[in-house]
C-alpha positions in Angstrom: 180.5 178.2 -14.2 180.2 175.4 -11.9 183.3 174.4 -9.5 183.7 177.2 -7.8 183.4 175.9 -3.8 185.4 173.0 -2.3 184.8 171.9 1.7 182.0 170.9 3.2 181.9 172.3 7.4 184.8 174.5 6.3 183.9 175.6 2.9 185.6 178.0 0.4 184.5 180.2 -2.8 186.5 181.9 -5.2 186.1 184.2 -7.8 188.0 186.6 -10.2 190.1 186.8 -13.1 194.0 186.9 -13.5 193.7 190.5 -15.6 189.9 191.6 -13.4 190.1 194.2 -10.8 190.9 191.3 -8.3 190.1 188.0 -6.7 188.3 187.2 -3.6 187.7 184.1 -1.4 184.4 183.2 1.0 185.1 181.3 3.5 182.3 179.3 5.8 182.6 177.3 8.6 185.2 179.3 10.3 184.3 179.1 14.1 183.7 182.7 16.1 186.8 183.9 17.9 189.9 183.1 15.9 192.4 185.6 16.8 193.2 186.8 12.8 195.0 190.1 11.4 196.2 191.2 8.0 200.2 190.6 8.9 199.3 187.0 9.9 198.0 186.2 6.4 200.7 188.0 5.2 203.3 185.2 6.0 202.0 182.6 3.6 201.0 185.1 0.9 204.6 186.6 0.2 205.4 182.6 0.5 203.2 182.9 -2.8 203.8 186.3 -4.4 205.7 186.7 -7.5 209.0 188.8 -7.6 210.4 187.4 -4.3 213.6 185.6 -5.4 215.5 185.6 -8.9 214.1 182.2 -9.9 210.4 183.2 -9.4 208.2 185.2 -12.3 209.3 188.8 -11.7 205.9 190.9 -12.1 205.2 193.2 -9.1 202.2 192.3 -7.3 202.3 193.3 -3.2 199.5 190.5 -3.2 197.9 192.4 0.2 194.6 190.5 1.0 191.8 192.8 2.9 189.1 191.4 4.8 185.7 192.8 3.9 183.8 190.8 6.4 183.7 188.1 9.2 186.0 190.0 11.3 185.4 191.9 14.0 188.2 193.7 16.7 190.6 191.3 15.3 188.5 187.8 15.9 186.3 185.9 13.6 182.7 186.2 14.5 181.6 183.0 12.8 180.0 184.6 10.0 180.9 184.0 6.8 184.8 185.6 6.2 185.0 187.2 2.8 189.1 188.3 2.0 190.0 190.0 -1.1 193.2 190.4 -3.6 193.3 193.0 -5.8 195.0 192.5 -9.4 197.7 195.5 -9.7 200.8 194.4 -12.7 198.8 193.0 -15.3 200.2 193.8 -18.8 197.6 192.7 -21.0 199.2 193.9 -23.9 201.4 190.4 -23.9 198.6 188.7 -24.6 197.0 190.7 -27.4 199.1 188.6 -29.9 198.1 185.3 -29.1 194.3 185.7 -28.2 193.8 183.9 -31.4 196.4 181.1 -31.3 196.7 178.0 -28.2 199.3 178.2 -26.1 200.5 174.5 -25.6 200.2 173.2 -22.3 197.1 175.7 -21.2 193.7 175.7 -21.3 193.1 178.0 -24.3 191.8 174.9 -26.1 189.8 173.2 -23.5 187.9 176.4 -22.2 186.7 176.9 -25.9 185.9 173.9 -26.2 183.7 174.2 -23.5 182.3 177.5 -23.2 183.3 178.8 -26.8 184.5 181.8 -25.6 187.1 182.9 -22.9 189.1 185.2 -21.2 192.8 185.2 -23.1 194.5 187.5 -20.7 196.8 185.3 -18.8 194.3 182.8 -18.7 191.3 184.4 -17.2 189.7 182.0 -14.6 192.1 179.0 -15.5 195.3 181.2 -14.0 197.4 180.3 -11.5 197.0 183.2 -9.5 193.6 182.2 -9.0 195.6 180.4 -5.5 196.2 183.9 -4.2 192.8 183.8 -1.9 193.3 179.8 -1.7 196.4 180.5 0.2 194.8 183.3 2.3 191.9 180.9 2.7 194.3 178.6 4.4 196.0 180.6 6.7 192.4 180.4 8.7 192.7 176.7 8.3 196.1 176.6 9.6 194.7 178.6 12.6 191.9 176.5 12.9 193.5 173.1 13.4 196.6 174.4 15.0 193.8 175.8 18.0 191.9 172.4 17.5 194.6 169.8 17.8 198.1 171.2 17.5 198.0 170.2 13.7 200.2 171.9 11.8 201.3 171.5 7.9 204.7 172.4 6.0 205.5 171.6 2.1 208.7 171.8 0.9 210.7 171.4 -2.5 211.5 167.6 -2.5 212.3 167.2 -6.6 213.3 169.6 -9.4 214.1 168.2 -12.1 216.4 165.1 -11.8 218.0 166.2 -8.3 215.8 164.8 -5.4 216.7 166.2 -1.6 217.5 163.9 1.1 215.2 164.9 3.6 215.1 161.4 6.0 212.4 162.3 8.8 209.8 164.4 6.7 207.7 165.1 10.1 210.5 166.7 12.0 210.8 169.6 8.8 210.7 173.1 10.1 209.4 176.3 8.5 212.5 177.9 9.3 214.7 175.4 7.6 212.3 175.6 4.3 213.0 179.3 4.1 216.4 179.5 5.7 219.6 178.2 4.3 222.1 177.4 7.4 223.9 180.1 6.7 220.7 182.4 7.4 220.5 183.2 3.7 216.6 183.0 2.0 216.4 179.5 0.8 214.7 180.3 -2.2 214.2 177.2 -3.8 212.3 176.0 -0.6 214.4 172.2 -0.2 215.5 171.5 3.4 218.6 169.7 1.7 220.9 172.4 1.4 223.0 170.8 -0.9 220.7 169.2 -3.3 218.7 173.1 -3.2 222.0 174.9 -4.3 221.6 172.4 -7.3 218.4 173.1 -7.6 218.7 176.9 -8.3 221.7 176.8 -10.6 219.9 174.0 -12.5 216.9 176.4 -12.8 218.7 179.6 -13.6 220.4 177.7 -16.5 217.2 176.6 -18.1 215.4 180.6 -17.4 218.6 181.4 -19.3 218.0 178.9 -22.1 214.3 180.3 -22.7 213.2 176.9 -20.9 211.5 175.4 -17.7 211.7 172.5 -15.6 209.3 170.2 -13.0 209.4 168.5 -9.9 207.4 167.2 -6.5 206.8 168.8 -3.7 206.3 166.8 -0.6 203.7 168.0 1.9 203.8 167.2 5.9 201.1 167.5 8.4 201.7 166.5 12.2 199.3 166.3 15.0 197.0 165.0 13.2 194.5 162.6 15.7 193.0 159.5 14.6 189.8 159.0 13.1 189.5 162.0 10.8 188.0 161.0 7.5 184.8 159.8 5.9 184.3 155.9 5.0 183.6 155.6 1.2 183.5 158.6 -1.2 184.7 161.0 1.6 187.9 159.1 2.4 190.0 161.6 3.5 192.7 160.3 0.4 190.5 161.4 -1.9 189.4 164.5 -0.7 193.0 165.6 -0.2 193.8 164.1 -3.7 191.3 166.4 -5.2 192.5 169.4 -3.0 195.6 169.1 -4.4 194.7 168.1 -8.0 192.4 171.3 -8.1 195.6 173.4 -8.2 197.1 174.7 -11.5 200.1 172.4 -12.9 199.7 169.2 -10.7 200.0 166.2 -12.5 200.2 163.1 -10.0 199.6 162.9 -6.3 200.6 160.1 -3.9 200.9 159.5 -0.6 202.7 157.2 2.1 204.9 155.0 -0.1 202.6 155.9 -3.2 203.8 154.2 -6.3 206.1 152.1 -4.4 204.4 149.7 -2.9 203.9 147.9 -6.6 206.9 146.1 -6.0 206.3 145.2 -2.4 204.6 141.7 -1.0 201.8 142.2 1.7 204.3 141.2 4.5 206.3 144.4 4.0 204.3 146.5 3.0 201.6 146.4 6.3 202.5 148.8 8.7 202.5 146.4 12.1 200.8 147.7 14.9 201.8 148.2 18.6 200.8 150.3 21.5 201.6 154.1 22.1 202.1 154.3 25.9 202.9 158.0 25.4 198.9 158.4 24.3 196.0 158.1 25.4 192.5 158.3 23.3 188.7 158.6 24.9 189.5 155.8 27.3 190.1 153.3 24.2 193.8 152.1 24.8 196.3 153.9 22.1 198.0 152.6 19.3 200.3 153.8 16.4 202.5 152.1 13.9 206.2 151.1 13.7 206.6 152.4 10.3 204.5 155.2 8.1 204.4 153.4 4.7 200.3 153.9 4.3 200.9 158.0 5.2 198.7 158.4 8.0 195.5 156.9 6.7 193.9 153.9 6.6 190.6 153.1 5.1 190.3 156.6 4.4 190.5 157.7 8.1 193.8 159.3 10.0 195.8 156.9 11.6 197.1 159.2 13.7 200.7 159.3 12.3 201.7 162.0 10.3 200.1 162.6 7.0 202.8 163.0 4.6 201.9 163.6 0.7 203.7 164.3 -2.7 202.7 166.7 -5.3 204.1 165.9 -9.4 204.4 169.5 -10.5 205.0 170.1 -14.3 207.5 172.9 -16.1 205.7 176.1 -16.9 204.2 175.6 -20.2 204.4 179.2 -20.9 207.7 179.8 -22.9 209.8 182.2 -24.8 211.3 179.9 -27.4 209.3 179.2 -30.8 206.5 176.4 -30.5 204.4 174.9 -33.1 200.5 175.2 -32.1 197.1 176.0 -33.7 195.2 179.2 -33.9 191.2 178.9 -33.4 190.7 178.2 -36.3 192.8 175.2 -36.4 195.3 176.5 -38.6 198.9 176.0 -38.0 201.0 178.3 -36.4 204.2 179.2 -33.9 204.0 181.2 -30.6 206.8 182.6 -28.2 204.9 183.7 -25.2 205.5 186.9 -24.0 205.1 188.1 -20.0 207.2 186.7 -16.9 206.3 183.3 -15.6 208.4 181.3 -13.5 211.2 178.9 -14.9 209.9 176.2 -12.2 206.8 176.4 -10.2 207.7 174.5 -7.8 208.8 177.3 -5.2 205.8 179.2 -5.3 203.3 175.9 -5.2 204.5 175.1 -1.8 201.9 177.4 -0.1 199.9 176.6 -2.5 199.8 173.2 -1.5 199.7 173.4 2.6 196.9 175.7 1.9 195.0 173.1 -0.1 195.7 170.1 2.7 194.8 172.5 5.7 191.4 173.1 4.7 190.5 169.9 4.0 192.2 168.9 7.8 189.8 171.7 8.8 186.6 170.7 6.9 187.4 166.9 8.1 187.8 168.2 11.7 184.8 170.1 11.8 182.7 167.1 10.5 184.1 165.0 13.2 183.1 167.5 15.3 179.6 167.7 14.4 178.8 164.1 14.1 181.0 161.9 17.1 180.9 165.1 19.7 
């Protein structure tokens, strides 16, 4: 099975199996002597865990990573960092009805077609928790660029459903208010808005409670960020985010910078007019930034310097308890209910998902600057 790797300086490898012993994530590129311990990647991965909120799938898995090598008195050596995830709630049971029959919306079908046989437990390889080691994975990355130029990246909820948060100045976010209500409670819907996030969960508890799930967008911020990151051509740093983000399970559209709504715009409004940026300077060269954002921090493929902000199109869970018509393999007509605990909206859990994903390509992109312009 090809596909495995994504990066190119900073590279990653997973492997495993939602119902195998566990997964596990390869990691090359990292530079020696990042300061890195188990409660550090801890952070992002109960981000990601199920069972941490009443909106989230409820199975029990601690999700503790352990670092079998690369590590050495608590600092990367610069060899190749292997982390592992072990598996500990499966029920396979709740899939023993339905290893026959396609649930809609997965890739029962599509991995048959391809391979003719497949793991039917959860999904196998095509699982969502497959983003476990991803998000470990990009913990290092977040260490990485915040050491190599005070980049940092935070995703939050910006759509469920039909209730979109007003969040006016994306780059100024804070971790604290994605997980914090004001009033210090967990915001466990993950939308800065607090108003538009209370929506958000009763609009998702009512559809858990109706058997049914619901979609959204999650919006994805990363500041610091210095010009002239990216490759020209097929490297554009677009489409390698794009296909960082696409890789993950349920993602449906990507954008970036005004996206889709520039279509309506003339040229004269939409260009981003130029100007100096006393406050910087870069290699001697005089520095410059951009009154407004609309192209998202890159042009030509290549940072602009200004923040990089992107949007993520999740879909609803496709795995549901309410009766749907389908086809067993061989193409007869059936129904299914699926059995198991999966989330009512996925949204919550993606968004570490997703600032793992746009942190190691900033970290790949980085240290292929490096290597080539220092």
């Amino acid at each position: 099975m090809a596909g495995n790797s994504f990066g190119q300086a900073f590279r990653i490898t997973t492997a495993g199996e939602s119902h195998g012993p566990a997964y596990v994530v390869i990691i090359d590129g990292v530079p020696p002597g990042i300061e890195l311990s188990i409660d550090e990647l801890m952070v992002d991965m109960d981000r990601r865990r199920p069972g941490q909120s009443k909106i989230v799938t409820q199975r029990d898995e601690s999700d503790t990573p352990e670092i079998l090598s690369g590590l050495f008195e608590g600092r990367t050596t610069g060899t190749s960092l292997a982390i592992l995830v072990r598996n500990k709630d499966q029920r396979s049971r709740d899939y023993e009805d339905i290893k026959h029959v396609y649930r809609p919306g997965h890739a029962d079908y599509t991995y048959d077609a391809k391979y003719g046989f497949r793991d039917y437990r959860g999904g196998g390889r095509s699982s969502a928790r497959e983003t476990t080691v991803r998000v470990a994975a990009g913990v290092v990355a977040k260490k990485l660029i915040a050491a190599a130029f005070g980049g940092r990246v935070v995703g939050y909820v910006k759509q469920v459903g039909d209730i979109v948060g007003e969040i006016p100045n994306p780059e100024t976010v804070t971790l604290e208010q994605i997980e914090k209500l004001p009033n210090g409670e967990p915001n466990i819907v993950r939308c800065p808005d607090a108003t538009a996030a209370a929506k958000m969960v009763a609009m998702i508890e009512n559809l858990r409670s109706q058997g049914d799930s619901i979609g959204g967008a999650a919006e994805i911020v990363a500041t610091g960020v210095p010009p002239g990151l990216g490759e020209p051509v097929f490297d554009k740093i677009k489409a390698d985010l794009a296909k960082a983000l696409f890789s993950l399970p349920a993602v449906l559209g990507v954008e970036y910078g005004i996206g889709f709504g520039c279509v309506t715009l003339r040229g004269s409004q939409n260009n981003d007019l130029f100007r100096p940026d006393t406050a910087k300077s870069a290699a001697g060269r005089p520095a410059v930034t951009t009154e407004t954002n609309r192209h998202g921090g890159m042009l030509g493929g290549i940072t602009s310097g200004r923040p990089l902000i992107l949007r993520a199109a999740v879909k609803p869970t496709s795995s549901l308890p309410i009766e749907q018509e389908t086809v067993d393999d061989q193409g007869r007509p059936t129904t299914i209910r699926t059995k198991g605990r999966h989330d009512p909206c996925l949204l919550p859990r993606f968004v570490p998902m997703a600032e793992a994903m746009v942190a190691i390509v900033l970290a790949d992109h980085w240290l292929r600057w490096k290597a080539q312009c220092q």
